[in-house]
C-alpha positions in Angstrom: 98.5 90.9 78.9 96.8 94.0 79.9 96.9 94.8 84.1 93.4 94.0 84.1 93.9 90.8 82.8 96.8 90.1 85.0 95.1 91.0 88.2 91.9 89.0 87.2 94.3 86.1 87.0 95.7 86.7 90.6 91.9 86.4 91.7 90.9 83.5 89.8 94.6 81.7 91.2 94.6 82.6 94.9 90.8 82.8 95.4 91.5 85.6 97.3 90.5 89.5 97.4 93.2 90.7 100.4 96.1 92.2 99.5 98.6 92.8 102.4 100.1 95.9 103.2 104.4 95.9 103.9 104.8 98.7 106.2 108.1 97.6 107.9 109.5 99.6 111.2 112.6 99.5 112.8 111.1 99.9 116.6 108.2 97.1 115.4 111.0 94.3 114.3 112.0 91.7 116.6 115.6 90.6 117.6 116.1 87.4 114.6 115.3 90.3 112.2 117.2 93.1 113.4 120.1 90.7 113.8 120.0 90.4 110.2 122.4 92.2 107.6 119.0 93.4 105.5 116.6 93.4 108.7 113.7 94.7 105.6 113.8 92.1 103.6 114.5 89.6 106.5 110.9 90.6 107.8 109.2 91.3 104.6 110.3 87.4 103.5 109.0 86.3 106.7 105.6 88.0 106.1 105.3 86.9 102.4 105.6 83.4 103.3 103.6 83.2 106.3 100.6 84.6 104.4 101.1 83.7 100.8 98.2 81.1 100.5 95.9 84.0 101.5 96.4 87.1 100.1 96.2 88.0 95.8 98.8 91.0 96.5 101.4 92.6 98.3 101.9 96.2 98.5 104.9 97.6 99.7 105.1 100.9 101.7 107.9 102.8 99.5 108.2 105.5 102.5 109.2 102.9 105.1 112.0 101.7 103.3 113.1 104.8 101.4 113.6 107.0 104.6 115.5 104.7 106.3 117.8 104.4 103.1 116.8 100.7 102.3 116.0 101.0 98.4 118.1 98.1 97.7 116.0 95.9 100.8 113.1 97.0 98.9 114.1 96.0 95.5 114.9 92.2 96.8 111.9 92.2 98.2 109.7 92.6 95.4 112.1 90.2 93.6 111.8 87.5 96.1 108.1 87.8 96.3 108.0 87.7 91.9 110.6 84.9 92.2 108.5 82.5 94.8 105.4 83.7 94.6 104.7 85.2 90.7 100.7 84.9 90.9 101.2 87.4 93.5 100.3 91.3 92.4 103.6 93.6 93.1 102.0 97.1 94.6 104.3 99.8 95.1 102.2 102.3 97.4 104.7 105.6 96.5 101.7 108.5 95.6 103.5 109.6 92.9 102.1 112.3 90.3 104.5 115.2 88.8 104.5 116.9 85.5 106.5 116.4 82.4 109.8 114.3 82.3 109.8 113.7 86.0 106.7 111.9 85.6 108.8 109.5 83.0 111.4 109.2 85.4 109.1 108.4 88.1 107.4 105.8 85.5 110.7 104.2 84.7 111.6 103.8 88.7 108.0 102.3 89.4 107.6 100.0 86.5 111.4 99.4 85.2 113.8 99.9 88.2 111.2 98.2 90.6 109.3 96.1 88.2 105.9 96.3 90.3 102.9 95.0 88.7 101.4 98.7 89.8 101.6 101.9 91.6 99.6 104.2 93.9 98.7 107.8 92.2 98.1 111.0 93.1 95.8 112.2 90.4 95.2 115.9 91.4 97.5 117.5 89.0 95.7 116.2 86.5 96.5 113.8 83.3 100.0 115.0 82.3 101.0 114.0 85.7 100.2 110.4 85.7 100.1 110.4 81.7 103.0 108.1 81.2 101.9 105.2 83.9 98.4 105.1 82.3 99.4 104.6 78.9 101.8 101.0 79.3 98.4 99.1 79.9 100.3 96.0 81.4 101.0 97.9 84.4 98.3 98.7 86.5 97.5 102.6 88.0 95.9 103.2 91.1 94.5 106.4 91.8 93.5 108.2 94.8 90.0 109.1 95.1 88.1 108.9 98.4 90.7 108.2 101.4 90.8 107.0 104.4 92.2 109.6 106.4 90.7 111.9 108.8 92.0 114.9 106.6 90.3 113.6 103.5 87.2 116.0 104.2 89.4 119.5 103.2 89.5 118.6 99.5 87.8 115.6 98.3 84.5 116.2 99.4 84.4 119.7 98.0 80.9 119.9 96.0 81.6 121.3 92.4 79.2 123.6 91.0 78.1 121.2 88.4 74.4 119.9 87.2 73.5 117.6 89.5 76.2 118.6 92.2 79.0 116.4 92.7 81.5 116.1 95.2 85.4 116.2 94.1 86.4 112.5 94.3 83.1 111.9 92.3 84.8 113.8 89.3 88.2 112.1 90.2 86.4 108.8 89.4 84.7 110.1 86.4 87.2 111.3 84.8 89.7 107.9 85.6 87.0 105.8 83.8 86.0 107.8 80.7 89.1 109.7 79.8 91.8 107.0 81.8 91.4 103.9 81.4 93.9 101.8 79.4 93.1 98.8 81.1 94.7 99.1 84.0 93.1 101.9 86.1 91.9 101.2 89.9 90.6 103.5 92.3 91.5 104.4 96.3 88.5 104.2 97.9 88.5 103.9 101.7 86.9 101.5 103.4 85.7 104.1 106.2 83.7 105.6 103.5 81.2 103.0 102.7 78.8 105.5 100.9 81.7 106.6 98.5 82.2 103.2 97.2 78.8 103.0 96.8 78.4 106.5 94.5 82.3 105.5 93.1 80.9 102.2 91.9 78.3 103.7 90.3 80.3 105.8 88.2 83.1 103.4 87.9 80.7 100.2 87.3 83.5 97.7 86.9 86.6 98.9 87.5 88.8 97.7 90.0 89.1 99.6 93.8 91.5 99.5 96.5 90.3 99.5 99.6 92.5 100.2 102.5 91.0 100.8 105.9 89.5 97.1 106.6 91.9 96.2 109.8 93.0 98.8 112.5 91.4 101.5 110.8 88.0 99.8 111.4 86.1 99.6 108.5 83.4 97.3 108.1 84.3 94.8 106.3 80.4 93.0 105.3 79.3 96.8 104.4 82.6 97.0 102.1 81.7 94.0 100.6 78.2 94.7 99.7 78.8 98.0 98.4 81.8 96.9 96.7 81.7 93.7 95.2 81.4 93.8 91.3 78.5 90.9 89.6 81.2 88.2 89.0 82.3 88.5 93.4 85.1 90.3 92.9 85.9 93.7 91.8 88.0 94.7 95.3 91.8 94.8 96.7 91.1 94.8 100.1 94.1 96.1 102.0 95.2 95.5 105.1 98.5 96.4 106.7 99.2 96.5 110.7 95.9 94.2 111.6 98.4 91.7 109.7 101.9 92.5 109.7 102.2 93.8 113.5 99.2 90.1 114.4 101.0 87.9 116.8 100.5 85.0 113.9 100.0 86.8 110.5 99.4 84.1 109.3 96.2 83.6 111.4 95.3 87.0 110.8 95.8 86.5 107.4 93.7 83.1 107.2 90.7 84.7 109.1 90.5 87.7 107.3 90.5 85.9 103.9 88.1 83.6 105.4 85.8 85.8 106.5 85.6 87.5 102.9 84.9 84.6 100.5 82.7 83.8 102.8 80.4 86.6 102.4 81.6 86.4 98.9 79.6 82.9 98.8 76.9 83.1 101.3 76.1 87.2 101.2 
């Protein structure tokens, strides 16, 4: 089964596009987790299950959990959610993108150590880099293009002397879906850039993006959607992290948020 297939799957058995975000802190957990022996996956089980019946993915925050020396939290946590919840997508959001073996090492700590369904990539060093993630074609690649951040200006909107003109990210996409693509490629797109998914999914046609930016960050979600959504009403990971994890009742959040997409995904 190819990534694509597996993630089209995920849609078609959740009827969901939102895909939330484990970002776990130490100062944002409350006492019943802390108290526990792995406070991480004590919080990231209580999340899972809470919003399970909404979401198509879970993508976990490999920062948050490596920094504070909680690898093996992290790797019971992706077991717990394949174990209970297996239609679930496993995202592991880690940027990675180095050059030669280390990129195989990196591959073999995603996709063998971790066993996530797929992992975020930095693509600027260009294919060698992310060379052995995009060729297993049952594990899904994610690769920056147009982000969220205030930064994202400096670099990715450089315009390239090409014929017409193109801005950075625009080759970034072009080259993930023509030279790429084994199946299993997505693109970063931020949802406070509602004009770069439009150009991206023009390029892209297709291919699946990840949109982050939909809760605190304050994109709009109906302009998202319209830009966005692919013929067949899907198309999109819509992330969302704190809006959710950090809600007084994720689960709520969770509910509404979901809600709120399928049903611009039926009524438009």
């Amino acid at each position: 089964m190819t990534f694509y297939q597996r993630l089209n799957q995920a849609w078609q058995d959740t009827g969901s596009l939102l895909c939330v975000g484990i970002d776990p802190q130490w100062s944002a957990l409350d006492d019943r987790h802390r108290a526990k022996t792995q406070p991480f996956l004590s919080f990231t089980q209580d999340i899972v299950q809470q919003v399970a019946g909404n979401v198509c993915a879970v993508k976990f925050q490999f920062a948050h959990f490596a920094a504070e020396a909680r690898d093996q939290e992290l790797l019971d946590a992706i077991s717990f959610v394949k174990q209970h919840f297996p239609k679930l997508v496993v995202i592991l959001d880690a940027k990675r993108g180095d050059i030669g073996s280390t990129a195989v090492y990196y591959q073999r700590e995603a996709f063998q150590r971790y066993a996530a369904d797929a992992i975020t990539l930095n693509p600027y060093l260009g294919y060698d880099s992310v060379q052995p993630f995009a060729e297993q074609p049952d594990r899904g690649c994610i690769y920056l293009c147009r982000t969220s951040n205030p930064g994202s200006d400096e670099f990715q909107s450089l315009v390239l002397e090409a014929q017409p003109p193109k801005m950075l990210y625009e080759q970034v996409a072009t080259n993930v879906v023509t030279r790429w693509n084994h199946q299993n490629a997505m693109l970063v797109v931020g949802a406070t850039h509602v004009d770069a998914i439009r150009k991206v999914r023009r390029i892209d046609g297709d291919v699946p993006l990840l949109v982050p930016g939909i809760g605190k960050q304050g994109g709009d979600l109906d302009a998202v959607l319209r830009a966005g959504l692919t013929a067949n009403g899907s198309g999109l990971l819509l992330s969302a992290s704190r809006s959710i994890i950090e809600a007084n009742d994720p689960a709520e959040s969770a509910q509404a948020l979901n809600a709120a997409i399928n049903r611009y995904r039926t009524h438009g």
